[in-house]
Each structure stands twice: as C-alpha cells, then as structure tokens.
N, C-alpha and C positions, 0 to 999 in steps of 0.2 A: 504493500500500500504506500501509496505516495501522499502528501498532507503540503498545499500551501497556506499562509496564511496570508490572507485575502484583508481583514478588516482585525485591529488590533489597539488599544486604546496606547501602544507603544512605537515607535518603529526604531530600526536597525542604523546606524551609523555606518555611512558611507552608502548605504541602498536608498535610494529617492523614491520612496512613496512615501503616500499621507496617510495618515492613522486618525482614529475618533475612540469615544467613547462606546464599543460594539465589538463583537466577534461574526466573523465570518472567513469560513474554511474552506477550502477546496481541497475534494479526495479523488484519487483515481485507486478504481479497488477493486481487483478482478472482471478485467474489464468494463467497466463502471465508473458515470462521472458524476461526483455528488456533489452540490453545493452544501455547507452545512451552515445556516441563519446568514440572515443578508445586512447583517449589522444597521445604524440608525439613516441611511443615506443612502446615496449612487455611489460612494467612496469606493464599493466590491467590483463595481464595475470598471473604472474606471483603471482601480489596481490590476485588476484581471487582465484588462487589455494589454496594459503595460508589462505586464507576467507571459504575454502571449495566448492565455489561455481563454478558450472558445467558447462561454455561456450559452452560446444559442446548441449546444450540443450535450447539455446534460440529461440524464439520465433520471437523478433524482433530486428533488430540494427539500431539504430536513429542517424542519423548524424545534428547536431546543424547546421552548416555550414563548410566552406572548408577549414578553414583554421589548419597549421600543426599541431599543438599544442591539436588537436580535431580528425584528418584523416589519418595522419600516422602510427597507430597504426593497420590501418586496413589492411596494405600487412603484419603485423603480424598473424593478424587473420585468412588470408587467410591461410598464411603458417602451420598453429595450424591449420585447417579445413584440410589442405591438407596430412599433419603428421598422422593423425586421418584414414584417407582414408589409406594410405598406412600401418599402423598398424590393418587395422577392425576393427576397433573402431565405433560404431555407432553414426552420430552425426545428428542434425535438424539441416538442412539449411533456414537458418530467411529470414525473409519478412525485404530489408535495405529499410527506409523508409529515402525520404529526399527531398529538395525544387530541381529540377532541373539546378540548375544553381551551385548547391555545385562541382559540378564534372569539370567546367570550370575550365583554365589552369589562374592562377592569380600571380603578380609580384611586390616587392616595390624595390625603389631606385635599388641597382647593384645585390639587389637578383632575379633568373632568374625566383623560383617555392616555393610558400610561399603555394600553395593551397595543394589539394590531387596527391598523387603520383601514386594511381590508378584512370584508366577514369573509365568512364561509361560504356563503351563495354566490359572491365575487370570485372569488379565488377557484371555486370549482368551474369559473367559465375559462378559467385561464390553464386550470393544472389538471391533471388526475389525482384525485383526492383520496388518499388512503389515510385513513384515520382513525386511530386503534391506542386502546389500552394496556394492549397486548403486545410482546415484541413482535418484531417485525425482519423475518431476513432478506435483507436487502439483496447480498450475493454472497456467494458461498463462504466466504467468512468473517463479514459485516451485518451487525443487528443492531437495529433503534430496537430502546432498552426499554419501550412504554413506560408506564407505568412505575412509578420506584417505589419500592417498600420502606416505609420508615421506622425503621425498627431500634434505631437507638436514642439517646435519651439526652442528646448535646446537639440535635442539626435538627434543621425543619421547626422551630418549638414555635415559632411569631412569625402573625400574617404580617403580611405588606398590603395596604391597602382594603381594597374590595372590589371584587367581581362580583358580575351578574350575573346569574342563569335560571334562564327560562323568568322573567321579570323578575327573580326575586336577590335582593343585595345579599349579603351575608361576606365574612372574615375571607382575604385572600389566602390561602397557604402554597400557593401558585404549584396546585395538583396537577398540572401538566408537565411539569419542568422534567425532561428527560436525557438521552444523550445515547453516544455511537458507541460501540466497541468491535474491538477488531482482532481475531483470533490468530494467531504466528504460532510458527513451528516451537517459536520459544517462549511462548505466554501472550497475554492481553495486553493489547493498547487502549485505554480510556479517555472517546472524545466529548468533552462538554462544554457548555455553551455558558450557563452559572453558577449551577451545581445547588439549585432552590433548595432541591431536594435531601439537599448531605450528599456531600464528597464520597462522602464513605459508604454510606447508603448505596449511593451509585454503583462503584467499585465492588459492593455488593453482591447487587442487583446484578451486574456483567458478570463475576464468577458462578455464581449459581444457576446462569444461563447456560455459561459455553462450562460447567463444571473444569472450571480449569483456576487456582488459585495465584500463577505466575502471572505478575505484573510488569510489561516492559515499560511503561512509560499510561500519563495520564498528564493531560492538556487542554486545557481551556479554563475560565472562572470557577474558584473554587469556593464562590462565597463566601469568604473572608473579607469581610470589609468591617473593621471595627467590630470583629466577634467576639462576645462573650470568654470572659477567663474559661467558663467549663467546656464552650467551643472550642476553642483554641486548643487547648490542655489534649479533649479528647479526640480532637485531630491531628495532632502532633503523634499523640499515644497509637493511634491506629496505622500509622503511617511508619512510625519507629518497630511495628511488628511486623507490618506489610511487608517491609523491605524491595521497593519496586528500585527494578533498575535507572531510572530516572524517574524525576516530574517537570512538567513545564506549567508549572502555575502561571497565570496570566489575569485579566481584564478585572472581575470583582477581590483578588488579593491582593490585600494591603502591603505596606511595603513591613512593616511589624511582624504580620503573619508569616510573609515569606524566608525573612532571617530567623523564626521559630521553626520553621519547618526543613529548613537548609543546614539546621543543626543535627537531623536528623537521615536526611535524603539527600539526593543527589539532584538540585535543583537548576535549572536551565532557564535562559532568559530567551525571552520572546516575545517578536515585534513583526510587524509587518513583512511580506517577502521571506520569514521563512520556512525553509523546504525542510520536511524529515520524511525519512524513506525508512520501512521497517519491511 
C-alpha cells in the first residue's frame, strides 16, 4: 500500500504545498485508489495535482466522520467531478463509503453546522453510497473499520456539541467517527482521520477484525488535543504495551501529547506530501 498525504494541518520543509486545518489521504491499495476525507477546502485538490495524482480516477472516497475539517472538501469535489463532465473529460465515479450517521446535521455552542455541508440525498446523486455500520472490505487487505466499540474507560467519555437525527437534538458523541486498516505480511497499518472514537479503541476494533495483534505503524489524528490527565496517562499506557513499530500522530495531537507518547514509541512527523509505502 502506498499513503500520500494530500491535506495536513502541517507541511514539510523544503516541499511546497499548503497545509490547513484537515486531513486528507491518498491510498493506492491492491489495485485500488482511495481518497481518505477531503479535508476543510479544495486545498486536496489542488495538492493532488501538484503530486501528479488523478482524482477523476478513484475508486473509492472514505469519509472518517462529519465533521468540517474532514467533509467540506467534498462540494469541492463534487464541483471538480462536475467541471470534468462539462469539459468531457472522462472521470470514475467512487463507491463514498461511510458510517451512516456522518451525513447528520451537527452543532457546538452558537455555531449553527460544524458537520457536512452536503446530505445524503446530494451526495448519493454524485457517488455510490455505501453506508454501513459494519466493516466494510474495500480490497483484499483494506477494511473501513465501521463502527468502533468503546470499550475502555479514558476515550470517547464527552460529546462535542449536538446532532440531529430524525428531528430530534440530543449529546454528540460523534458515533460515526471510524477509520482504515491495512493488513501486511508483517502486521497492521492504522489509518484515521480523528480518532473520536479512542485511538485505542480503534487499534482495537482493526485487531479483532483482521485477528492479527502486530502493529506496523498508525497515522492520522489521535484526538489529543488538550486531553485529560486519565486520557493521556491511559494512552500512553496502551501504546507503551502495544509496542507498534512506529506512529505518525498528526492533525488533532497536541504538541504535549506527542512528546508523552514519543517517550514511549517511535514517533514520526508528518506534513503535507508525505509518501509511506508498506
């Protein structure tokens, strides 16, 4: 599997792209080409180009979960699918794979729309809509992880906001938040978007899937942003017994977080433009 990074709230010295507040990945993966979240903007496309690589030729687009900084990239895309159409340009229209409940209208404090700016009725005129609670294999050794089980007792604890489903408001606990994994001759790679749901959680949820305990690396937001002493504490702990061959925390880890966690792992920085190949 091959992994660019497309959208990054950092970028790389001496590589010229722009970076924002957002993640968005690009995977080639058994034959397969997957967007993974289209970060807050055109920024993915625009890097893309400059990367060489072909959006009008993907496969499949993965939404992590709802929130902006992840799904407003994606009435870009639309717009870029629809430019394409009006010039003849031949383009693949992707299978959007994503938890149900990503497409809900969601809210914090006096902001009105923190989620996706396109519903679900929009986006299934543009995509093939796969949307499951359940995993999902994408191709023979890539799975969106659905659904995460929250089973420990330091991640997930407080909503953010509120969403709405089916008219009625209620606490967010942003029950969609999901992510990739990728199964190698020599363990699991874990790709996420915020990690809503616990890092660990996740990390979980992807061993118990592909029954395989070996961790080569895990990359994207780990929800560390000004986390809790028993967050932190119990992320540190879970990760000092993990013993993954790397991690590439990135986009919601703070910089506190990340010299906790580099006291224990092998931690890797990550920005814009870069390429890991496993």
């Amino acid at each position: 599997m091959k992994l660019k990074v497309l959208v990054e709230n950092n970028t790389l010295i001496d590589r010229y792209f722009r970076g924002e507040p957002g993640v968005s990945y690009y995977l080639e993966a058994d034959g397969k080409k997957i967007l993974f979240d289209t970060g807050y903007s055109d920024l993915f496309i625009e890097n893309a180009k400059k990367m060489g690589i072909d959006l009008l030729d993907l496969d499949y687009l993965v939404l992590s979960h709802s929130h902006l900084d992840h799904t407003w990239g994606l009435q870009h895309l639309i717009q870029f699918y629809t430019e394409a159409q009006i010039e003849n340009r031949k383009y693949k229209k992707p299978i959007l794979v994503t938890h149900p409940e990503t497409f809900a209208s969601r809210k914090v404090g006096g902001i009105d729309q923190i989620g996706s700016l396109i519903s679900k009725e929009r986006a299934g005129h543009h995509f093939d809509l796969n949307l499951s609670r359940e995993y999902i294999q994408l191709t023979e050794n890539l799975v969106f992880l659905g659904e995460i089980e929250r089973n420990n007792n330091f991640e997930a604890q407080n909503p953010i906001g509120k969403v709405i489903i089916s008219g009625n408001e209620k606490d967010d606990y942003i029950i969609e938040d999901s992510a990739l994994a990728y199964q190698t001759s020599e363990g699991l790679v874990i790709i996420t978007g915020c990690s809503h749901a616990g890092i660990c959680n996740i990390i979980e949820e992807a061993k118990d899937i592909f029954k395989d305990d070996r961790i080569i690396d895990v990359i994207g937001g780990f929800h560390l942003q000004n986390p809790s002493k028993k967050q932190l504490e119990g992320t540190k702990t879970y990760f000092e017994n993990l013993k993954p061959k790397v991690i590439h925390a990135s986009h919601c880890t703070d910089l506190h977080s990340k010299i906790e966690l580099a006291q224990v792992v092998d931690l890797k920085k990550v920005g814009v433009g870069l390429e890991l190949i496993y």
